[in-house]
KEDOKE-982677 format. One record per residue: residue number from 1; residue in one letter; x, y, z of N, C-alpha, C in turn. Coordinates in pm, 1 decimal, padded with zeros to 6 digits. Example, Ala and Ser with C-alpha at 12.3 -4.5 7.8 and 13.67 -1.06 7.14 Angstrom:
2
   num   residuo     n.east    n.north       n.up    ca.east   ca.north      ca.up     c.east    c.north       c.up
     1         a    01319.0   -00569.0    00780.0    01230.0   -00450.0    00780.0    01320.0   -00330.0    00780.0
     2         s    01285.0   -00225.0    00708.0    01367.0   -00106.0    00714.0    01290.0    00003.0    00787.0
//
This chain:
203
   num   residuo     n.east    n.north       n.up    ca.east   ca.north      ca.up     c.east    c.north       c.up
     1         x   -02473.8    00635.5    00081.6   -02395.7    00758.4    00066.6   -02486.4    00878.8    00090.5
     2         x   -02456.7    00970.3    00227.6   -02558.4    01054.0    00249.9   -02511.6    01186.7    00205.3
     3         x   -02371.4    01206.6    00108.7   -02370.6    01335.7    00068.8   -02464.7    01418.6   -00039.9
     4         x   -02481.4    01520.2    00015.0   -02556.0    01588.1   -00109.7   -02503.6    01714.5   -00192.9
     5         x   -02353.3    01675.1   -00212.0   -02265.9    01755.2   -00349.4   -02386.0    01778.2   -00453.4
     6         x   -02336.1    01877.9   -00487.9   -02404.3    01959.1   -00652.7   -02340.8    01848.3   -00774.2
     7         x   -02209.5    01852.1   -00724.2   -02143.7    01813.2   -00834.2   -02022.5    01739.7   -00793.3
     8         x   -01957.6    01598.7   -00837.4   -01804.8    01567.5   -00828.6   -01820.1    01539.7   -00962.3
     9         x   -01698.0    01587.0   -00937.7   -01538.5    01547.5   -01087.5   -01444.4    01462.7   -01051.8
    10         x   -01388.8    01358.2   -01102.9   -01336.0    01268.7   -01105.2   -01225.4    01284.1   -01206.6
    11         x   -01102.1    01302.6   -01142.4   -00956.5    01316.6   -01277.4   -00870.7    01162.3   -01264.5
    12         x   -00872.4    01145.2   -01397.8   -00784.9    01063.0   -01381.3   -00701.6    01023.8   -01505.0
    13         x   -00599.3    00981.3   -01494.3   -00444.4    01031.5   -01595.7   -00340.5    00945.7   -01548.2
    14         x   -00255.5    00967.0   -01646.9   -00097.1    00876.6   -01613.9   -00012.6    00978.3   -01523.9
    15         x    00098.0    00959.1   -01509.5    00175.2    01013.8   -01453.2    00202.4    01130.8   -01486.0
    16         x    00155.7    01255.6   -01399.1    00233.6    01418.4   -01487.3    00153.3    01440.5   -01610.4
    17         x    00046.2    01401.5   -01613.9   -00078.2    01465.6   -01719.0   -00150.6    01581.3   -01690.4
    18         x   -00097.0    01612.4   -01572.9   -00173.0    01770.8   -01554.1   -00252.4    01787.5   -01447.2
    19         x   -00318.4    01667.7   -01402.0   -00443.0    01632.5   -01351.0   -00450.2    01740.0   -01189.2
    20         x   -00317.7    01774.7   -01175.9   -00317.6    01859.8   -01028.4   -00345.0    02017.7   -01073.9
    21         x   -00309.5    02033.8   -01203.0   -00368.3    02154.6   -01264.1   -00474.9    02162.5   -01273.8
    22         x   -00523.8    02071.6   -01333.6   -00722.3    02039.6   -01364.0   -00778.8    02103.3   -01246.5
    23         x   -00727.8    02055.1   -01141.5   -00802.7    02037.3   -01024.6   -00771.8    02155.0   -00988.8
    24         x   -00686.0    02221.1   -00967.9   -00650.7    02366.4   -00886.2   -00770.1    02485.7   -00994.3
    25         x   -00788.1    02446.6   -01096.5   -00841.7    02532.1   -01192.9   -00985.2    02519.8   -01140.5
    26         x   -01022.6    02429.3   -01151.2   -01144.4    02384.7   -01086.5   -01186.8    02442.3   -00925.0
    27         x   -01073.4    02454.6   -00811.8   -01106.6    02520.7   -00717.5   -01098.8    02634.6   -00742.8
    28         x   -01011.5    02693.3   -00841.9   -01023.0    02836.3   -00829.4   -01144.0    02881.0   -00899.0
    29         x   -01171.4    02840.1   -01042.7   -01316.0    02911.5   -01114.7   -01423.1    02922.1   -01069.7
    30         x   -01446.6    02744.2   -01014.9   -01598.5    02736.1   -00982.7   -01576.6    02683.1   -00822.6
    31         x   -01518.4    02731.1   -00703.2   -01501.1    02706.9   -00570.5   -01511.6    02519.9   -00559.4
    32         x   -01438.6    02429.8   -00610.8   -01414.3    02312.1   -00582.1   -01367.5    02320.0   -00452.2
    33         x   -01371.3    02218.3   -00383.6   -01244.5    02130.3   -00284.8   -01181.2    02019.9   -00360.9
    34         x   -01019.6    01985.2   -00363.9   -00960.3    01838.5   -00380.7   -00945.6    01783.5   -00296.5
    35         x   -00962.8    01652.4   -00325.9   -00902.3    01512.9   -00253.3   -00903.4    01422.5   -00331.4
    36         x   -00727.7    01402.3   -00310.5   -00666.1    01287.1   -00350.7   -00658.1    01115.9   -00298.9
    37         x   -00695.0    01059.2   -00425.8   -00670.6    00928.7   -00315.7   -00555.0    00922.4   -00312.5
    38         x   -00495.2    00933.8   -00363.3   -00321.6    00921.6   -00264.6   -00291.5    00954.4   -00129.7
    39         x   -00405.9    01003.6   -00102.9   -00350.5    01091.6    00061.1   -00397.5    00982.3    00147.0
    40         x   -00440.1    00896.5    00095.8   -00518.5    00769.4    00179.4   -00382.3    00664.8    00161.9
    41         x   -00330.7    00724.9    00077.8   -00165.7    00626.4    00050.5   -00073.5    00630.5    00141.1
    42         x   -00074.8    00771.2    00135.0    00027.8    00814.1    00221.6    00027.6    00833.8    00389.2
    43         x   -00159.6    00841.6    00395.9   -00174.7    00819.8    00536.2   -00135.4    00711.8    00579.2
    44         x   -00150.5    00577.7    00470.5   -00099.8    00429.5    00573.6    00060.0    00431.6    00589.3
    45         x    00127.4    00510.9    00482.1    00278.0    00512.5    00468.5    00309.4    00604.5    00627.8
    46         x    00251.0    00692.7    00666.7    00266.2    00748.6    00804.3    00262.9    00667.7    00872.0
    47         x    00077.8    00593.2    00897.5    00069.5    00465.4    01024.3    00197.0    00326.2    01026.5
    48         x    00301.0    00353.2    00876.3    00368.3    00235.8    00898.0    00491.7    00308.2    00939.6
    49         x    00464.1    00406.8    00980.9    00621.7    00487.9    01007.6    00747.6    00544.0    00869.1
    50         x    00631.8    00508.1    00715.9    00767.0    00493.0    00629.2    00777.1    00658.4    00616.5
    51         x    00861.4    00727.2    00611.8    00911.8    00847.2    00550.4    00980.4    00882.4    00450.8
    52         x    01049.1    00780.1    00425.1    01117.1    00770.3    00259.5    01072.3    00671.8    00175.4
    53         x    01042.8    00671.7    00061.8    00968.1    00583.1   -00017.2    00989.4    00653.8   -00210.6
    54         x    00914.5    00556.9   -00260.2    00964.6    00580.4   -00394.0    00805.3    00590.5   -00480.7
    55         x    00797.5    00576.4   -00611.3    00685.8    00586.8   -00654.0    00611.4    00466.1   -00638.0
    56         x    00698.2    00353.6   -00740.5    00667.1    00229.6   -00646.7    00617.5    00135.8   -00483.2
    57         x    00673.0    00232.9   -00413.7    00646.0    00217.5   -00254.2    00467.7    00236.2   -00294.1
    58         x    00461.1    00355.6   -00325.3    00305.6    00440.9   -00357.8    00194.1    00320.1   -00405.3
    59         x    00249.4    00267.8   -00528.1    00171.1    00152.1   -00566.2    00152.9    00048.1   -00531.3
    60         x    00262.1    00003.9   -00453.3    00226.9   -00094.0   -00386.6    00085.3   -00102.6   -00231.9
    61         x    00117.0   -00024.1   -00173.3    00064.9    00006.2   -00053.1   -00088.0    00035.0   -00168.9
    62         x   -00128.3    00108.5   -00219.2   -00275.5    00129.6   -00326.4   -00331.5    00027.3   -00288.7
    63         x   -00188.2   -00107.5   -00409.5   -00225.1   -00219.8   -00472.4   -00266.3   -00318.1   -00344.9
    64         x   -00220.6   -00274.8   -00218.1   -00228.8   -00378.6   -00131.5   -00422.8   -00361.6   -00047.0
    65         x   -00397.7   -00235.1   -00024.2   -00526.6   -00170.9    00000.5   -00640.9   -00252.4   -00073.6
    66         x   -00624.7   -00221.9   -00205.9   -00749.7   -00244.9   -00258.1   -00745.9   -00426.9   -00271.8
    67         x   -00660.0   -00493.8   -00284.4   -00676.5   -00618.4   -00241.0   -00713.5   -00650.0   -00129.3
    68         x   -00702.3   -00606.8   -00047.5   -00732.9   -00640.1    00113.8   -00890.1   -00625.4    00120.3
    69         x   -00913.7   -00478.6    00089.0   -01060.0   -00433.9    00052.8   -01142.4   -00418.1   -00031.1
    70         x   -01080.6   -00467.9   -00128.0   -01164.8   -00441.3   -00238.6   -01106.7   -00314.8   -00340.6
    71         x   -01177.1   -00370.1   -00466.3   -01085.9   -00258.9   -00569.0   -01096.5   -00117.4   -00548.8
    72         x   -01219.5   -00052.7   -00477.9   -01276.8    00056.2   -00473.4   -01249.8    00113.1   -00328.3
    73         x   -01176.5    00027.2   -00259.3   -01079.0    00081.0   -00132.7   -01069.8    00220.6   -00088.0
    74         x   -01012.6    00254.4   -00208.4   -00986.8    00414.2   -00216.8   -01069.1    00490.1   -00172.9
    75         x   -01137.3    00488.0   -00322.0   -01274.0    00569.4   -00326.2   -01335.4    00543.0   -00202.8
    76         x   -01389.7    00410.3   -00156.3   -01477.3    00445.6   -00018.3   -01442.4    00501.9    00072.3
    77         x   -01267.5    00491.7    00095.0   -01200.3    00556.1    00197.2   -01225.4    00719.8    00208.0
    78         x   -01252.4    00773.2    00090.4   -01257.8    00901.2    00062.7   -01345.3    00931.0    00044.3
    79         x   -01482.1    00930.8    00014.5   -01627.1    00950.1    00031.8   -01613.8    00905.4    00182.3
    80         x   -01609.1    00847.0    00254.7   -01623.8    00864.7    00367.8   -01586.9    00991.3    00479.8
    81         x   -01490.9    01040.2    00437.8   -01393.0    01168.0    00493.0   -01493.9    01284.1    00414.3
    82         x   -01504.7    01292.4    00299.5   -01574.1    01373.8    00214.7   -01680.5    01417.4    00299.9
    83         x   -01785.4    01295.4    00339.2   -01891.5    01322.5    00442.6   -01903.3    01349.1    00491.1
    84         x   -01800.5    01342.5    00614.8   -01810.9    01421.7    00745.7   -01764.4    01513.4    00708.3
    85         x   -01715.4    01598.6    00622.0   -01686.6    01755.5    00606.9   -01781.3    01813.7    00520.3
    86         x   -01861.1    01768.5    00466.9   -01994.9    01772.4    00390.8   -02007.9    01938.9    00279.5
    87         x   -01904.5    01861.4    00205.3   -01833.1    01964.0    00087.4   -01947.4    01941.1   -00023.4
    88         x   -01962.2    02042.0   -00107.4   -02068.4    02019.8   -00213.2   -02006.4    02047.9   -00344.7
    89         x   -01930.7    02046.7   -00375.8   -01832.7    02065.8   -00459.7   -01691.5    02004.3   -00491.9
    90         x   -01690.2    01856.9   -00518.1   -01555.8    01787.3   -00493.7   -01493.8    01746.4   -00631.0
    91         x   -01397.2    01747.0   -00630.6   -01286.0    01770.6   -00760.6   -01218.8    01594.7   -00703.8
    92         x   -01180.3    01468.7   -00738.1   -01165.8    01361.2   -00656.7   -01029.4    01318.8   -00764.0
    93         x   -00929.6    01366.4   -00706.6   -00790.8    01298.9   -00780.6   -00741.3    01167.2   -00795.5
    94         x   -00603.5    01133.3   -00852.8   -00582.0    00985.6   -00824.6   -00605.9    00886.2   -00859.0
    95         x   -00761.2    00850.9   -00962.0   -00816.8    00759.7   -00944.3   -00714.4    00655.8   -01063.9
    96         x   -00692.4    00554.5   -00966.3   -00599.2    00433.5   -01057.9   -00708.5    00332.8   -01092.5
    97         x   -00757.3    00257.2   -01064.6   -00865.2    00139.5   -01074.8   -01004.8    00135.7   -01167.3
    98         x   -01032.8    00085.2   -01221.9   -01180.3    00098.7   -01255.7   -01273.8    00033.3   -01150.7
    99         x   -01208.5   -00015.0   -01021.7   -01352.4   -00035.9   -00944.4   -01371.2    00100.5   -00853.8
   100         x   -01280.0    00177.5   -00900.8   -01308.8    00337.5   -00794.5   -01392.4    00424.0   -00865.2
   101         x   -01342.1    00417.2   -01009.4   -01479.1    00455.2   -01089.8   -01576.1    00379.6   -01076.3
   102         x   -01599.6    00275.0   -01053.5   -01754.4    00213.2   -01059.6   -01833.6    00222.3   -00937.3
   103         x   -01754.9    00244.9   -00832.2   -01761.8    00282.7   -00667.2   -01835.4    00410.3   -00676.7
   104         x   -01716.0    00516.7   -00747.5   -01767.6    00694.7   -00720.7   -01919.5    00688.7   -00843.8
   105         x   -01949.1    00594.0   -00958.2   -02035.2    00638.2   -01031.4   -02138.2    00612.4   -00950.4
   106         x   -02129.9    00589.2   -00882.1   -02286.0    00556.2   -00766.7   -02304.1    00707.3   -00709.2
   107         x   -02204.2    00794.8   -00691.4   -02302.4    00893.1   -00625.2   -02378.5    00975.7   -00716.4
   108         x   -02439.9    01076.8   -00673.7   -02534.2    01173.5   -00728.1   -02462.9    01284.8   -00776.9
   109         x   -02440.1    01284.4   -00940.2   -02377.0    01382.2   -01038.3   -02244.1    01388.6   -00986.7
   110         x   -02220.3    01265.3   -01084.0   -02024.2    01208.7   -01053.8   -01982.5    01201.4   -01238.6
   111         x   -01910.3    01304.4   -01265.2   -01826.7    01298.3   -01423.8   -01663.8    01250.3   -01447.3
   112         x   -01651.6    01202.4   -01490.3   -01504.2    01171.5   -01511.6   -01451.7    01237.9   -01604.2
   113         x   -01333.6    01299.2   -01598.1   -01259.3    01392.8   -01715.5   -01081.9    01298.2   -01696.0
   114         x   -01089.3    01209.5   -01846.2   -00905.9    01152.7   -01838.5   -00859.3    01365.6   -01903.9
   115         x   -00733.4    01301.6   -01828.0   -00630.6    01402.5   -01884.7   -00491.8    01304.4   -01943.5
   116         x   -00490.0    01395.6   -02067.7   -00333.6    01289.3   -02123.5   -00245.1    01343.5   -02206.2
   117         x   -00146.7    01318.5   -02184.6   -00079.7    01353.9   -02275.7    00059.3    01293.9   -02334.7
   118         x    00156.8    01321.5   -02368.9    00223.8    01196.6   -02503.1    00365.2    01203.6   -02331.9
   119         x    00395.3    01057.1   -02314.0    00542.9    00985.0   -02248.0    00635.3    01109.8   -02240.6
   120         x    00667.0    01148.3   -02359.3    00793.3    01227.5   -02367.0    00792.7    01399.7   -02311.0
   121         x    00603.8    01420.2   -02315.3    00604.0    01558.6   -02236.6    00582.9    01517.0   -02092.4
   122         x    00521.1    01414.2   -02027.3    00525.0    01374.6   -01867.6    00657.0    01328.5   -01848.3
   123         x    00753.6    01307.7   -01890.6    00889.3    01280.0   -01862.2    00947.0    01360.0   -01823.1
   124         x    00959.1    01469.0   -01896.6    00987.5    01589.8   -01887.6    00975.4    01712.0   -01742.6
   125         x    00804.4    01655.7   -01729.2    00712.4    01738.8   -01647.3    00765.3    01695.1   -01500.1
   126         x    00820.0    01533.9   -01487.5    00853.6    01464.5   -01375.5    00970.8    01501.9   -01307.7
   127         x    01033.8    01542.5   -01447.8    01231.8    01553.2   -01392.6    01184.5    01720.8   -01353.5
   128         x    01144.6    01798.6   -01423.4    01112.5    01957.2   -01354.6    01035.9    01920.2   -01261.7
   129         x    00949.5    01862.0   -01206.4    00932.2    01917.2   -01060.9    00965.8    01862.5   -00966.4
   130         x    01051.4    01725.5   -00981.0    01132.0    01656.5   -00910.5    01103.9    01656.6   -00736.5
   131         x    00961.8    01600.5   -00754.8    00903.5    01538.2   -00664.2    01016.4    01414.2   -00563.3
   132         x    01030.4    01434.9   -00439.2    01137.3    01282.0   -00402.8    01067.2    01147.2   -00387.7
   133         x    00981.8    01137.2   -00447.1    00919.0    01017.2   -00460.9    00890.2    00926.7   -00620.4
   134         x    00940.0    01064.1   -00679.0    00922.2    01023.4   -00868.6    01063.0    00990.4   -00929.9
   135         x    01051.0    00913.4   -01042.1    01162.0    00848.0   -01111.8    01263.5    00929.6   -01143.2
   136         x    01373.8    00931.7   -01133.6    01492.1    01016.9   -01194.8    01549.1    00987.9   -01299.2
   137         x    01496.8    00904.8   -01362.4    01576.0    00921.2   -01490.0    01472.3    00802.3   -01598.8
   138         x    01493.3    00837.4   -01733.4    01358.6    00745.0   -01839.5    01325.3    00605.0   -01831.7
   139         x    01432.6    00534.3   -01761.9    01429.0    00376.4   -01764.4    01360.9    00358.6   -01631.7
   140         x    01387.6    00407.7   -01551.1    01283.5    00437.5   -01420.4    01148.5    00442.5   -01457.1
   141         x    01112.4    00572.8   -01480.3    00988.4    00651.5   -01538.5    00909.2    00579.4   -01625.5
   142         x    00996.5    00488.6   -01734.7    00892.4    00389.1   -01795.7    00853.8    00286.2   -01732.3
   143         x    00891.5    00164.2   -01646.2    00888.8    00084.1   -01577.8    00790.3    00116.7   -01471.5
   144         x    00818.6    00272.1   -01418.9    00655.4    00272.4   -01340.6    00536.6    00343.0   -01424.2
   145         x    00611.4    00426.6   -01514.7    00459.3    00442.0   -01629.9    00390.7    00341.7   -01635.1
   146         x    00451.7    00195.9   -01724.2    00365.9    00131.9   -01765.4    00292.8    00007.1   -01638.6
   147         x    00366.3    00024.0   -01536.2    00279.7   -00058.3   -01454.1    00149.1    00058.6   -01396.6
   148         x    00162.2    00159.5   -01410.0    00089.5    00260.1   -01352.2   -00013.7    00276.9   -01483.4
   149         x   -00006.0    00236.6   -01575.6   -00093.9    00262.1   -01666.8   -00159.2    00146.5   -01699.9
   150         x   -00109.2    00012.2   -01707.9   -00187.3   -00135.0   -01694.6   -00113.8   -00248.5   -01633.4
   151         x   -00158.2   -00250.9   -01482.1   -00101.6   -00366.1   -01406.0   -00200.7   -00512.4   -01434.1
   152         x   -00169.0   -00550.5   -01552.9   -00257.3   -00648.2   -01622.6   -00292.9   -00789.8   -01567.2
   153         x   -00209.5   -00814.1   -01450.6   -00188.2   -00926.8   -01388.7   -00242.2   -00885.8   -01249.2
   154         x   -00257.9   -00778.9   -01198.7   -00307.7   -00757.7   -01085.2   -00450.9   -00687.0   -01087.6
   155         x   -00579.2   -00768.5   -01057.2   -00648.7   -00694.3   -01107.6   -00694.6   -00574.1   -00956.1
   156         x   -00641.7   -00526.0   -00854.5   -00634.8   -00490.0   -00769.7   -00494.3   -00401.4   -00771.7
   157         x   -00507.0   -00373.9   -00922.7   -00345.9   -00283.5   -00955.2   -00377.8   -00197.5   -01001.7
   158         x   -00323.5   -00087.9   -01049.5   -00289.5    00014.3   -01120.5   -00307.1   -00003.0   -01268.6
   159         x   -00525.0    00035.4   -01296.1   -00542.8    00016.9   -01458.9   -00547.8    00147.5   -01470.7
   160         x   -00481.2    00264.0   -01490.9   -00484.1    00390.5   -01533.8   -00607.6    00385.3   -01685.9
   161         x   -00512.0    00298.2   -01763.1   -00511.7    00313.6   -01924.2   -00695.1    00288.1   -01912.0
   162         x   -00765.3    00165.3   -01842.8   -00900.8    00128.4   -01831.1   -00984.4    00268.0   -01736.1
   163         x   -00884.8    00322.1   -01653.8   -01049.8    00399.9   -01630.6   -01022.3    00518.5   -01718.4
   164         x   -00923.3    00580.2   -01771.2   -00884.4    00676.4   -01908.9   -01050.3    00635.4   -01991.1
   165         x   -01028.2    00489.5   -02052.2   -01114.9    00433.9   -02097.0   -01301.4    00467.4   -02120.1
   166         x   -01303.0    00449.2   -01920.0   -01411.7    00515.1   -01891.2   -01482.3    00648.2   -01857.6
   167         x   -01416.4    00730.2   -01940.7   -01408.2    00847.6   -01863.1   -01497.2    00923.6   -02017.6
   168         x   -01611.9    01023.5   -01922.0   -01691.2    01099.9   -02007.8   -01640.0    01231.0   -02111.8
   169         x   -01515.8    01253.7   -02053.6   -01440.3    01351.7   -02156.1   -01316.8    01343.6   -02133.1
   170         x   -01253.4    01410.8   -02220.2   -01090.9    01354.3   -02256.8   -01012.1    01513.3   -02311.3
   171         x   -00933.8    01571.9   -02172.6   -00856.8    01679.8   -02220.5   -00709.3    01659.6   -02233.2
   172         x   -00613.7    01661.0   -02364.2   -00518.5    01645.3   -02383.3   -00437.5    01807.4   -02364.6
   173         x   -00305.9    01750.2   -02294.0   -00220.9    01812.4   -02226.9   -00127.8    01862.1   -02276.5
   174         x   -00090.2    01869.0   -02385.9    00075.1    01865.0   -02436.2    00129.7    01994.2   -02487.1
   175         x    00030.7    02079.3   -02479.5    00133.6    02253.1   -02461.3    00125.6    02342.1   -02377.3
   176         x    00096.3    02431.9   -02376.7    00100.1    02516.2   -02203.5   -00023.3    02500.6   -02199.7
   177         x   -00022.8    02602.5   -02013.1   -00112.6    02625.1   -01945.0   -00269.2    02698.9   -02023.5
   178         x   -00197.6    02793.2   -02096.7   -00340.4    02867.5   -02155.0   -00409.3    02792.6   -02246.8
   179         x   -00382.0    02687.6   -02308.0   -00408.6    02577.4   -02404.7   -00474.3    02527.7   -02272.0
   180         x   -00427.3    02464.8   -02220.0   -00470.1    02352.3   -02089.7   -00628.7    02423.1   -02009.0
   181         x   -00584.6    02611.1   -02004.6   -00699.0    02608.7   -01920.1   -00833.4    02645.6   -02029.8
   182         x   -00809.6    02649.9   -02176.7   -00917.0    02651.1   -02270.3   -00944.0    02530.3   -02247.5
   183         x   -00898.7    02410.8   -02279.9   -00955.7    02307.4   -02288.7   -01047.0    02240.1   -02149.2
   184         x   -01021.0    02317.3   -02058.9   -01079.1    02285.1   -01919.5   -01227.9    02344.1   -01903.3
   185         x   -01244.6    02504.7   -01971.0   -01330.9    02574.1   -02014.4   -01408.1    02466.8   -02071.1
   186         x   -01387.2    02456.8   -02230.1   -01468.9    02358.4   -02325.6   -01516.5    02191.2   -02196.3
   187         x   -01448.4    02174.6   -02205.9   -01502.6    02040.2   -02111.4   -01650.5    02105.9   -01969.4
   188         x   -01587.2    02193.8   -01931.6   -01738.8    02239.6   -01823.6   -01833.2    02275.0   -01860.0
   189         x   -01804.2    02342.4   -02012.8   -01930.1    02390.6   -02062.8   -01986.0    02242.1   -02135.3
   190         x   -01927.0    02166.4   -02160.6   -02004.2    02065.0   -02218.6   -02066.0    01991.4   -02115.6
   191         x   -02023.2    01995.9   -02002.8   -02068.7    01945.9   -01870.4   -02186.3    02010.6   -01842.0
   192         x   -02200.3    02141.0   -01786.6   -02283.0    02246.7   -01807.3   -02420.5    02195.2   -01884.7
   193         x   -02411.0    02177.8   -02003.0   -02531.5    02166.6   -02143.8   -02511.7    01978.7   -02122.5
   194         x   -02477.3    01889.0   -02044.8   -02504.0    01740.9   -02062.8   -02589.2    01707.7   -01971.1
   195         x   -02570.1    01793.5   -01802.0   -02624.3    01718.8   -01706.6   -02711.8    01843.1   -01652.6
   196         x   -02853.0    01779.4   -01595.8   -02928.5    01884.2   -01545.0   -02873.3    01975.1   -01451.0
   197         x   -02844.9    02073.3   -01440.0   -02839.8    02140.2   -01327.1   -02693.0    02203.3   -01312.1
   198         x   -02579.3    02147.9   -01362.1   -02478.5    02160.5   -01316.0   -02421.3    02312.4   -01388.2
   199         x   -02508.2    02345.3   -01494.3   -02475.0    02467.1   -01547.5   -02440.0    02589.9   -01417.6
   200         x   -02593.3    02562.1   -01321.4   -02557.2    02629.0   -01209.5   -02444.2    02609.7   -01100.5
   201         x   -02366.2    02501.4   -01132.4   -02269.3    02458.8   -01037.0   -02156.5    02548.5   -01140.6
   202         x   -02125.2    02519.3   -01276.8   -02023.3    02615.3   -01343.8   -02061.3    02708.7   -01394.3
   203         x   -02048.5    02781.5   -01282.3   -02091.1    02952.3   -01346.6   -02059.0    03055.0   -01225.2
//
């Protein structure tokens, strides 16, 4: 891996935990770039011609990926792209698997931040922004929550809940934005004062 980023961040969360907020906050304070691994999802959903699809469609095509290639599929797919645009500042969405975390902990000053927050406020968050690819209604929404949070039988599935698990800090989501962007604050500055150097990356 020949990038030489200051700094990646690594978000990763259940469904509608915020995690696209995290990240926009992050480009705006301290000049991040995002990339999602989903966009590596949706690029194969293009090469297969699909244009309509569901959330499920989403996981599957992941789940198939990283079986084919390996759990960390993703992630390599996207450090690779990362490279040739040779960004020093990457914010890295999406991450479902714990072999994408164990993939991205290989590069040079890689943090993980879970974002979470309680079923009944991402339920909520799903039907307001009514994405055409997300569940419409709770019996939906749970059925891909919980495969999206531990596909226990696939180990080339969707462990949300395990890389949550692994993750160096933990910002919970569940009232507004100005709550959300204190707690984003507190997490950089603890970032800031943990790892050499990065104070100068948040500031």
């Amino acid at each position: 891996m020949g990038m030489k980023a200051k700094l990646f961040i690594g978000l990763v969360g259940s469904l509608a935990t915020g995690k696209g907020v995290v990240a926009d906050y992050l480009i705006k304070q301290f000049g991040f770039v995002s990339f999602s691994l989903s966009y590596i999802v949706h690029e194969e959903l293009k090469k297969k011609g699909v244009t309509e699809f569901t959330r499920k469609t989403l996981q599957d095509i992941g789940d198939g990926l990283r079986a084919k290639e390996g759990e960390g599929a993703l992630a390599k797919r996207a450090i690779s792209i990362l490279e040739k645009e040779g960004s020093t500042r990457v914010v890295i969405e999406g991450i479902r698997n714990p072999g994408e975390v164990r993939f991205l902990r290989k590069l040079p000053n890689f943090v993980l931040i879970a974002v979470d927050a309680t079923r009944a406020v991402r339920y909520k968050r799903v039907i307001e922004r009514g994405k055409p690819w997300d569940p419409k209604d709770w019996d939906s929404f749970v059925i891909v929550d919980n495969r999206d949070h531990e596909d226990e039988k696939n180990d080339a599935g969707q462990q949300v809940k395990r890389c949550m698990n692994m993750a160096d800090f933990l910002i919970e989501n569940n009232k507004d934005l100005d709550h959300l962007y204190q707690e984003i604050q507190i997490v950089t500055e603890k970032i800031a004062k943990k790892f050499k150097g990065f104070d100068k990356v948040l500031s």
